[in-house]
C-alpha positions in Angstrom: -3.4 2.6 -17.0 -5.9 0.0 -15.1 -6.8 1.1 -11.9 -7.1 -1.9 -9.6 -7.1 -1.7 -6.0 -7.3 -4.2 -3.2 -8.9 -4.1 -0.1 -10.3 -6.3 2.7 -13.9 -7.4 2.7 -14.3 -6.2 6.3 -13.5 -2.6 5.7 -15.8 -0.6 4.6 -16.9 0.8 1.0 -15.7 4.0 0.2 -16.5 5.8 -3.4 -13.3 5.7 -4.6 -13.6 2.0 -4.8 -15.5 1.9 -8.1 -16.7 -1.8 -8.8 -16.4 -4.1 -6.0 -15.4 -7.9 -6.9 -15.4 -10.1 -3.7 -12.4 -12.9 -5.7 -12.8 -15.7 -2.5 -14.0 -18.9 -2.9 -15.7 -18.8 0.2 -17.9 -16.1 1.4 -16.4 -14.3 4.1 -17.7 -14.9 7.9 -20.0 -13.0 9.7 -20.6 -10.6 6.5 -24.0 -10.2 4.8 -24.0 -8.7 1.1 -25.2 -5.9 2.2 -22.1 -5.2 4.2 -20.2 -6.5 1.4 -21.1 -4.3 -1.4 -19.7 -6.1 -4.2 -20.8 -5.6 -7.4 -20.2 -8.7 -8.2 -19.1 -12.5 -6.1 -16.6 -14.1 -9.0 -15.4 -17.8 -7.0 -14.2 -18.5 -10.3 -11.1 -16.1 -10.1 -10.1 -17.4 -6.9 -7.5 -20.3 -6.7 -9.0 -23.6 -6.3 -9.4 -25.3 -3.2 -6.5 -27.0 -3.4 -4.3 -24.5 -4.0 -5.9 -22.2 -1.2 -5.2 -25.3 0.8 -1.5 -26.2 -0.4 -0.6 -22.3 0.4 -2.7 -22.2 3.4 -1.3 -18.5 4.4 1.9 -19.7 4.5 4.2 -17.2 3.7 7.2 -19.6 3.2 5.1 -20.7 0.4 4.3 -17.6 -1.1 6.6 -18.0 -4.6 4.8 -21.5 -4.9 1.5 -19.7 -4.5 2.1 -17.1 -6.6 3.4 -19.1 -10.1 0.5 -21.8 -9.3 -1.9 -19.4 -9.1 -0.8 -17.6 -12.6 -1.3 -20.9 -13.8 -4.6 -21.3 -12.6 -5.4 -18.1 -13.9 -3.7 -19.0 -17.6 -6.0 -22.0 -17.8 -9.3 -20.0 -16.7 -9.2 -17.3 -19.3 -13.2 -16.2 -18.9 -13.1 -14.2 -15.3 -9.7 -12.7 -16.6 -11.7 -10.9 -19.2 -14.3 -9.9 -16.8 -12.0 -8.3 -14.6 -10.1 -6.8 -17.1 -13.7 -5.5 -18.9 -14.3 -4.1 -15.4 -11.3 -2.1 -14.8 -11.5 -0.4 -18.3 -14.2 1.0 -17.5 -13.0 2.8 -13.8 -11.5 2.0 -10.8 -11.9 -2.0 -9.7 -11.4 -3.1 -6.4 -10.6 -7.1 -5.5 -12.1 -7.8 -2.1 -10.5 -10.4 -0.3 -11.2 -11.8 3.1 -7.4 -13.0 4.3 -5.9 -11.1 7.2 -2.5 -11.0 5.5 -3.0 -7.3 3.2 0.2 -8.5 1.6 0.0 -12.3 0.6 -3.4 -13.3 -0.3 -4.8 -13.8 -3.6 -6.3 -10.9 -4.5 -2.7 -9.1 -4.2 -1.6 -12.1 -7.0 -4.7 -11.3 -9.0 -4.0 -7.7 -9.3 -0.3 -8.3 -10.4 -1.6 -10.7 -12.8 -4.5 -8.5 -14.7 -2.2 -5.4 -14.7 0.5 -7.2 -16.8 -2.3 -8.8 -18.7 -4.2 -5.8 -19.3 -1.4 -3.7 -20.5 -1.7 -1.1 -17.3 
């Protein structure tokens, strides 16, 4: 069973995060890498800029979001595998910087490489 977690960027580390991947397209504000702690900054698993646009925290839009962003993912197969390499190997966590805990893009990400990954 993958262990992948999510969490926001501005919290802070804790050990039972394992390996740290910051999955926004933008560097979160304010934050240095130190305070970041990610093991890793992977743009290329976040949704494009015009999806992040198009969805724009919307939750009325969320459904849209969500089967877009599979999509996305489908089409970009290379950071799937190097998330999925991660989390076999211990606990991953997806750092995002959205307010929302419940509709951002790491929460989609996580749904998508557990049914990818078999876990």
């Amino acid at each position: 069973m993958l262990d992948i977690r999510v969490k926001r960027v501005y919290e802070p580390a804790s050990p039972g995060d394992g390996t740290r991947v910051l999955v926004d397209r933008l560097w979160p504000r304010g934050l240095t890498a130190e305070k970041v702690q990610a093991a890793l900054w992977l743009k290329e698993a976040a949704p494009s800029n015009a999806l992040r646009q198009m969805f724009h925290h919307d939750v009325e839009r969320w459904d849209d979001f969500r089967l877009a962003y599979f999509a996305e993912l489908d089409a970009n197969p290379e950071p799937v595998a190097q998330l999925l390499d991660l989390a076999r190997q211990g606990p991953l966590t997806l750092l995002f910087g959205a307010k929302d805990v419940e509709h951002n893009q790491a929460v989609v990400l996580r749904e998508y490489l557990i049914h990818r990954g078999g876990g």
